[in-house]
Structure formats: C-alpha cells, structure tokens
LUMDREN-314683 format. One line per field, with one value per atom (N, C-alpha, C): residue number from 0; residue in three letters; atom name; x, y, z. Coordinates in nm, 2 decimals, always signed. Layout:
<kedos>
rovo = c(NUM; ...) $
voba = c(ALA; ...) $
mardo = c(CA; ...) $
east = c(X; ...) $
north = c(Y; ...) $
up = c(Z; ...) $
</kedos>
This chain:
<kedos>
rovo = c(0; 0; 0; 1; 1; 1; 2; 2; 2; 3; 3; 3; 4; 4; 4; 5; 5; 5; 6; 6; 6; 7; 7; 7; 8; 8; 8; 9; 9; 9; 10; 10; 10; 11; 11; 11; 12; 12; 12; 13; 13; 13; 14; 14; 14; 15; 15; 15; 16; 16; 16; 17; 17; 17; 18; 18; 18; 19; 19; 19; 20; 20; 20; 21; 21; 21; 22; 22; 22; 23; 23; 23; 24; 24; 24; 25; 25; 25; 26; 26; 26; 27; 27; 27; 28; 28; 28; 29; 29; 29; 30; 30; 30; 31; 31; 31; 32; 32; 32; 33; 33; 33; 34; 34; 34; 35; 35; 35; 36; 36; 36; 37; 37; 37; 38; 38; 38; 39; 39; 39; 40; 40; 40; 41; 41; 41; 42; 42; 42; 43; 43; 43; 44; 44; 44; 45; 45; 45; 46; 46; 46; 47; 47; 47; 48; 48; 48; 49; 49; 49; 50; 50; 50; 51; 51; 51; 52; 52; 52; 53; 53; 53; 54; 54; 54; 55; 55; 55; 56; 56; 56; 57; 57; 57; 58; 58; 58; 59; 59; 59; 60; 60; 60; 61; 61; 61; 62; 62; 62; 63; 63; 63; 64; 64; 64; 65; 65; 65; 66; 66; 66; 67; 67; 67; 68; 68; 68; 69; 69; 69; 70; 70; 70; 71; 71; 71; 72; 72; 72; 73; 73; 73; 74; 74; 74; 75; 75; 75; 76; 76; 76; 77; 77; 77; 78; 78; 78; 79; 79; 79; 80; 80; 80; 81; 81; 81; 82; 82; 82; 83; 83; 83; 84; 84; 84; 85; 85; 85; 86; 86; 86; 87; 87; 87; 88; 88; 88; 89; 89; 89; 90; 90; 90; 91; 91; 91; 92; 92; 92; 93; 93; 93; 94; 94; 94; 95; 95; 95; 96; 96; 96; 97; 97; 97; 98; 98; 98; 99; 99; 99; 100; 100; 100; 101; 101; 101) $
voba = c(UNK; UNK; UNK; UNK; UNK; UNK; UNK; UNK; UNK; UNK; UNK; UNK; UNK; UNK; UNK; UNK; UNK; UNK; UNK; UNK; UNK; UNK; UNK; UNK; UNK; UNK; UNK; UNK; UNK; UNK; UNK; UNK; UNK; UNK; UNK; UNK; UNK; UNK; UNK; UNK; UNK; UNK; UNK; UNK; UNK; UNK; UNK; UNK; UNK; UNK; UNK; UNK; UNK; UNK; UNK; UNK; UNK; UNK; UNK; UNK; UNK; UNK; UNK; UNK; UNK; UNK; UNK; UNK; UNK; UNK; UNK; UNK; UNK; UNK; UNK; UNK; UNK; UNK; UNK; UNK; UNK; UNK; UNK; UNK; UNK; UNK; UNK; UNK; UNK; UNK; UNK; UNK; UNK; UNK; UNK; UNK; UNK; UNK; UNK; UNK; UNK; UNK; UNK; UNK; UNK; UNK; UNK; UNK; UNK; UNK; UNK; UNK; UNK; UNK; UNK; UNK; UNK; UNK; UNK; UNK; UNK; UNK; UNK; UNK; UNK; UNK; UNK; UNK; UNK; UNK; UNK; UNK; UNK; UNK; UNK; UNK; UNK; UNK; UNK; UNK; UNK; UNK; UNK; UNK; UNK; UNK; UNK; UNK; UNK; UNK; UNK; UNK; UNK; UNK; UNK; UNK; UNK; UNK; UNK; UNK; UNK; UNK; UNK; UNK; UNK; UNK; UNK; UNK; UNK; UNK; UNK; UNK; UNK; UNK; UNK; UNK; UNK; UNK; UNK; UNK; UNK; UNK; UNK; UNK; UNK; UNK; UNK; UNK; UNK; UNK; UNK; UNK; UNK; UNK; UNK; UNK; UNK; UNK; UNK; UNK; UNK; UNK; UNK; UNK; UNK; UNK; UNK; UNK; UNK; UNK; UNK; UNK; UNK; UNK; UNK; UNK; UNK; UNK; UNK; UNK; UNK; UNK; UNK; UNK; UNK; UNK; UNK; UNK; UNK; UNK; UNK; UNK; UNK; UNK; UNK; UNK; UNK; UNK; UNK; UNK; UNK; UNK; UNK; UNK; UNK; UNK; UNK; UNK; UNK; UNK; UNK; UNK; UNK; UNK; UNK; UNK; UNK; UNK; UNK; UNK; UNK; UNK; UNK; UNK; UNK; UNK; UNK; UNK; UNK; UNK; UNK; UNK; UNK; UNK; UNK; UNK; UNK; UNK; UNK; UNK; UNK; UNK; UNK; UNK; UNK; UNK; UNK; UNK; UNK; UNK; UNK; UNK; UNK; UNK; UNK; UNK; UNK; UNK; UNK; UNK; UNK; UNK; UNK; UNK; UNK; UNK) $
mardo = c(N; CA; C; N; CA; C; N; CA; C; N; CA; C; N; CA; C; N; CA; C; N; CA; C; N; CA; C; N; CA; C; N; CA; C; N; CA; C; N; CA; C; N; CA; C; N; CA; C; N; CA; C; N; CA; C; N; CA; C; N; CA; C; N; CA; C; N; CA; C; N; CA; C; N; CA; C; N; CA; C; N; CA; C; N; CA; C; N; CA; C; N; CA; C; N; CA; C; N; CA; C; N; CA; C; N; CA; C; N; CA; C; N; CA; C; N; CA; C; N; CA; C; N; CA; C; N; CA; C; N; CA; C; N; CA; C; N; CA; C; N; CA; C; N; CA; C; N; CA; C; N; CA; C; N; CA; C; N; CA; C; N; CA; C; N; CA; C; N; CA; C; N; CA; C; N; CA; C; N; CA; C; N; CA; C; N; CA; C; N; CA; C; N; CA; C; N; CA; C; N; CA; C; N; CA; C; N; CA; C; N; CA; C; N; CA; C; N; CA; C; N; CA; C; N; CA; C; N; CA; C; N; CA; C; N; CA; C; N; CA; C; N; CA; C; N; CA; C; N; CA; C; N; CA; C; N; CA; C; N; CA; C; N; CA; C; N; CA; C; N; CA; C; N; CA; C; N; CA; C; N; CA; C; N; CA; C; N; CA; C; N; CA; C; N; CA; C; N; CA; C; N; CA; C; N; CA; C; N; CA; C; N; CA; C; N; CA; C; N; CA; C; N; CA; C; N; CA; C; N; CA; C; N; CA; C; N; CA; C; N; CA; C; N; CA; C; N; CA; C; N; CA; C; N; CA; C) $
east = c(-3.10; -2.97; -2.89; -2.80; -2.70; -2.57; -2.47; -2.39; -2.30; -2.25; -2.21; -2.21; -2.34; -2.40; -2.39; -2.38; -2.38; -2.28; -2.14; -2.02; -1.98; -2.02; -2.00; -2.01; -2.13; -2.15; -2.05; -2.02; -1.94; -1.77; -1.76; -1.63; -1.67; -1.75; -1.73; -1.74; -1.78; -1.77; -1.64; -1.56; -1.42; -1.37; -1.33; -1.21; -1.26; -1.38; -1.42; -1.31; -1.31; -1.23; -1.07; -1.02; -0.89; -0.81; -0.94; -0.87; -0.89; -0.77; -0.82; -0.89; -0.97; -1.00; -1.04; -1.06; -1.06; -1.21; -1.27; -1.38; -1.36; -1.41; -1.37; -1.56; -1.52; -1.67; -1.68; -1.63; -1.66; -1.55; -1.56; -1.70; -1.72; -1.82; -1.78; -1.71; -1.60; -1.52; -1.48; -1.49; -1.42; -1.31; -1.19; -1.02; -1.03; -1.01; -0.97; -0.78; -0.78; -0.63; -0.59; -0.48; -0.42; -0.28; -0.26; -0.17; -0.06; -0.06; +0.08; +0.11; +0.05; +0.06; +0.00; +0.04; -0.05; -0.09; +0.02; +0.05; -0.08; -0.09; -0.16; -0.33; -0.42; -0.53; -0.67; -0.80; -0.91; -0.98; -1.06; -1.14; -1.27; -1.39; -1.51; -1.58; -1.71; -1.83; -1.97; -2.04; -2.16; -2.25; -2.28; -2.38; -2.49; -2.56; -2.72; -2.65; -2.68; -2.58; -2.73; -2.71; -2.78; -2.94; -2.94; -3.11; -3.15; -3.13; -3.14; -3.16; -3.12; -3.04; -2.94; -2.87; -2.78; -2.69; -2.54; -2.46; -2.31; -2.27; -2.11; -2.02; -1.99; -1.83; -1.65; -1.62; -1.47; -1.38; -1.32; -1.18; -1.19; -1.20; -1.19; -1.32; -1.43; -1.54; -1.64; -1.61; -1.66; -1.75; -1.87; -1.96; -1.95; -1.93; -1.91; -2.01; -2.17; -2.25; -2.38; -2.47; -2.59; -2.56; -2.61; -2.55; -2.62; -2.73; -2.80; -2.71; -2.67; -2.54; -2.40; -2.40; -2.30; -2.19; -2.22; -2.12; -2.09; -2.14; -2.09; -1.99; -2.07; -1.96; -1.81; -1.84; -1.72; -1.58; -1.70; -1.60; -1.61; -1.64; -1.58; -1.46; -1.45; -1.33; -1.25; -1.21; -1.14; -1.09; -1.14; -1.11; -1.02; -1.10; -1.02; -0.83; -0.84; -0.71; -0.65; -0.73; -0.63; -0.55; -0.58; -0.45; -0.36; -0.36; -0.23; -0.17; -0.27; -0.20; -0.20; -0.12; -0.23; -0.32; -0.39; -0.49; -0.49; -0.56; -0.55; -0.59; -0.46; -0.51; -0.63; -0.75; -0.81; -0.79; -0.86; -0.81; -0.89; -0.91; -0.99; -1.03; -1.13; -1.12; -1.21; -1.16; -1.22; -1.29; -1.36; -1.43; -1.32; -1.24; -1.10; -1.04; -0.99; -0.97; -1.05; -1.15; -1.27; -1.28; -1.28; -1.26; -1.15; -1.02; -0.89; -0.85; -0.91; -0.88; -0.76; -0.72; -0.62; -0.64) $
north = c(-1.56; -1.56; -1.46; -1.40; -1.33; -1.34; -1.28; -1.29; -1.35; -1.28; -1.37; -1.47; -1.50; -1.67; -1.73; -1.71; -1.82; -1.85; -1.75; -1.80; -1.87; -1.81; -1.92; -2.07; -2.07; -2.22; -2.30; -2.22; -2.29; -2.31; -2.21; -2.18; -2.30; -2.35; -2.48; -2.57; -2.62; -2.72; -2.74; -2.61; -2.66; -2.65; -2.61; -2.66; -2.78; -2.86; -3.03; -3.08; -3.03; -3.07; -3.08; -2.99; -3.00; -2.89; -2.76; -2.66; -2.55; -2.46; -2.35; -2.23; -2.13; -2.05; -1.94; -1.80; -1.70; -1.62; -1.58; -1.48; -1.34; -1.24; -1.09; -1.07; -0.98; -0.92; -0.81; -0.70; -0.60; -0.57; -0.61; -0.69; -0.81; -0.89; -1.03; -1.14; -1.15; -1.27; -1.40; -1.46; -1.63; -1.60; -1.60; -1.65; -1.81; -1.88; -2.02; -2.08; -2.14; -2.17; -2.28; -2.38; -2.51; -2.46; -2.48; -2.46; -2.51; -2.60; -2.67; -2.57; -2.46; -2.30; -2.20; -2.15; -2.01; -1.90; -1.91; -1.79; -1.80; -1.90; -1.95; -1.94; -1.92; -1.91; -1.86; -1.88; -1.82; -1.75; -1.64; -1.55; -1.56; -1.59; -1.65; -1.53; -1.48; -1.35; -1.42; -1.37; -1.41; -1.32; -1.34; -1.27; -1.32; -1.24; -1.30; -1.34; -1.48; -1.55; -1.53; -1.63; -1.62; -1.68; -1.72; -1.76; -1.68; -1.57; -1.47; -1.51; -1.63; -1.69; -1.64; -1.65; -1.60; -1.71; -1.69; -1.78; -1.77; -1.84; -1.80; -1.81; -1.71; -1.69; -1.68; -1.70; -1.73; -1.57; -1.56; -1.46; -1.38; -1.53; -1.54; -1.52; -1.47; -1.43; -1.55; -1.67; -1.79; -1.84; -1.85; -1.87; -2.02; -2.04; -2.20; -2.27; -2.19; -2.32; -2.19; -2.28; -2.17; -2.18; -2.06; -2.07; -2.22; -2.27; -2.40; -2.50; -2.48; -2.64; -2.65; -2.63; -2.65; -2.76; -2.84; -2.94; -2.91; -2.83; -2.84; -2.74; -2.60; -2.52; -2.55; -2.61; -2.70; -2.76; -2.82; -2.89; -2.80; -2.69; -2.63; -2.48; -2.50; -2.38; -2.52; -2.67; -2.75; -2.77; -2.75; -2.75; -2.63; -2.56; -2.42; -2.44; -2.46; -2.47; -2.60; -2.68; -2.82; -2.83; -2.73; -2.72; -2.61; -2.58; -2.50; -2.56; -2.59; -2.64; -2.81; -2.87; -2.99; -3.01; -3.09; -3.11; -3.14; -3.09; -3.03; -3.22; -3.23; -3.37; -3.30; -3.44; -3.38; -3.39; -3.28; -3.31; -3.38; -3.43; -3.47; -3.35; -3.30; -3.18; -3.27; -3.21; -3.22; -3.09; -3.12; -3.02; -2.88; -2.98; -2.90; -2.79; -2.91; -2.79; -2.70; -2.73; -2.64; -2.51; -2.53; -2.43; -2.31; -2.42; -2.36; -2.31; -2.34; -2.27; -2.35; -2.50; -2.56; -2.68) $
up = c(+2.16; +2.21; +2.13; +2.22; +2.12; +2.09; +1.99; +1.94; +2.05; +2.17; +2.27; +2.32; +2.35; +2.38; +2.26; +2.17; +2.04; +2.02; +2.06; +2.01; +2.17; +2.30; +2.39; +2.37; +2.36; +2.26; +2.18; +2.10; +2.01; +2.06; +2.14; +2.20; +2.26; +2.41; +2.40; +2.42; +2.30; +2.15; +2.13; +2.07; +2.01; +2.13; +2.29; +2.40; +2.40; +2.41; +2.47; +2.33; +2.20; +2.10; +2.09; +2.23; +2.27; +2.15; +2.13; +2.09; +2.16; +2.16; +2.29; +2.23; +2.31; +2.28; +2.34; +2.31; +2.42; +2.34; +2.43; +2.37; +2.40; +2.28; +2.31; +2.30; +2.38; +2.39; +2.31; +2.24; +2.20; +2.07; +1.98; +1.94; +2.01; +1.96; +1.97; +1.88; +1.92; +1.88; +1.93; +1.85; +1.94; +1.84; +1.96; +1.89; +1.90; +1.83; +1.84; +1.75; +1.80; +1.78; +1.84; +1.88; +1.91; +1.99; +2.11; +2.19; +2.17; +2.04; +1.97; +1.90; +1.82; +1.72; +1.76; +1.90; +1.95; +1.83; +1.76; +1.65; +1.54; +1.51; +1.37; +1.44; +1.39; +1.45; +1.37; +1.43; +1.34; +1.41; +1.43; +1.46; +1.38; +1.44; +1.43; +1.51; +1.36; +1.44; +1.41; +1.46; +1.39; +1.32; +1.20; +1.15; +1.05; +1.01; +0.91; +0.81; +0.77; +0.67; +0.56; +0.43; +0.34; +0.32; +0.48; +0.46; +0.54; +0.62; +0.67; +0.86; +0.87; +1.02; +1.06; +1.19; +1.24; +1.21; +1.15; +1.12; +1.21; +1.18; +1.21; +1.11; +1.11; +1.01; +1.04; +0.93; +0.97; +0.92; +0.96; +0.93; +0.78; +0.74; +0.57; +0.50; +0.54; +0.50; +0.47; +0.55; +0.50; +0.59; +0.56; +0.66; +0.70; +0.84; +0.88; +0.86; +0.93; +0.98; +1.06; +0.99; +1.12; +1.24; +1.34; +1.50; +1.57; +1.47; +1.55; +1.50; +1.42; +1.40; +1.48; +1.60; +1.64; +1.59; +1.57; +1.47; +1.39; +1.29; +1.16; +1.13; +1.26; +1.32; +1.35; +1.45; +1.47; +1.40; +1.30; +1.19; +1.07; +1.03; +0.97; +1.04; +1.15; +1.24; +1.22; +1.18; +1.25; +1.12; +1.03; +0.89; +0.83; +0.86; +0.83; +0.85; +1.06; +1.08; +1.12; +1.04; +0.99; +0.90; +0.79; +0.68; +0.75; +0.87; +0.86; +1.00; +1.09; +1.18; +1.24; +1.31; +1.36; +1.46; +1.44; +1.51; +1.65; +1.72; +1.89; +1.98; +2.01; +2.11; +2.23; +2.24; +2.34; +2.46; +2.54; +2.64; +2.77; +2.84; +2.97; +3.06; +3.03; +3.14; +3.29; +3.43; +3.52; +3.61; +3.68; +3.76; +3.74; +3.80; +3.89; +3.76; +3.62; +3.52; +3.51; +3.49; +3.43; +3.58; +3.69; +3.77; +3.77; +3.79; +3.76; +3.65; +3.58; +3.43; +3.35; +3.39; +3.37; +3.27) $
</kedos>
C-alpha cells in the first residue's frame, strides 16, 4: 500500500472519531483538525520510522504509530490536538452523509 492509502486509512479512523479531515495528494498529507477549531490543526505524512516500517508522523517530527496500528495512530493525532483543542463530538455518519459529503 502506499503513502496515500495509508493515510486514507487513517483519515478514516479519525472522521468515524468525529474529527474532520482533508487529504492532499502531492505530497501526501492528511490535514486533520475539529470543526469546533478549523484554525488549530495537525498534518500527518508517512515515512520509514525507526524499525525501518512505514510509520506515520506528526507536523512536529513525532512519529505516531506504524502505518499497521491504526489505533494507536489515531490516538496519538488525538493527543497531539487534545492539548490544544477539544475533543471532536462524534458524529453518526449515514449512507446519505457519507455520499453527500455531510
């Protein structure tokens, strides 16, 4: 899988967590952030972390979580911007959101 699909993945992971997020393709980045603080936010890439796996990293040079941990992924992007922001109510998505983009 590549850098794209991995952060797909994780991208989402954190919207089912009722945080929003946008993916850039070139590079690849996941913007993630809370629609209570558009402003405030983390940018997540992936690269060969120190067991020579593909990992995901934060903004801050801080490696979250191997690309296979989606959870820990998770809860380390949730961590990061829990001290600055609050934490994202979730949301119920239906077919319909998830179509609509709503």
């Amino acid at each position: 899988m590549n850098a794209v699909g991995r952060l797909d993945r994780l991208g989402a992971a954190l919207a089912a967590a009722g945080w929003s997020v946008r993916l850039r393709y070139r590079p690849p980045i996941l913007h993630v952030y809370s629609q209570d603080a558009p402003h405030a936010g983390e940018s997540v890439t992936v690269r060969t972390g120190p067991d020579g796996r593909a990992w995901f990293w934060s903004s801050t040079g801080r490696g979250l979580a191997p690309c296979s941990d989606i959870r820990g992924a998770r809860a380390g992007v949730a961590a990061l911007l829990g001290a600055v922001v609050p934490a994202p109510r979730r949301r119920r998505l239906s077919v319909r959101s998830v179509i609509l983009g709503r």
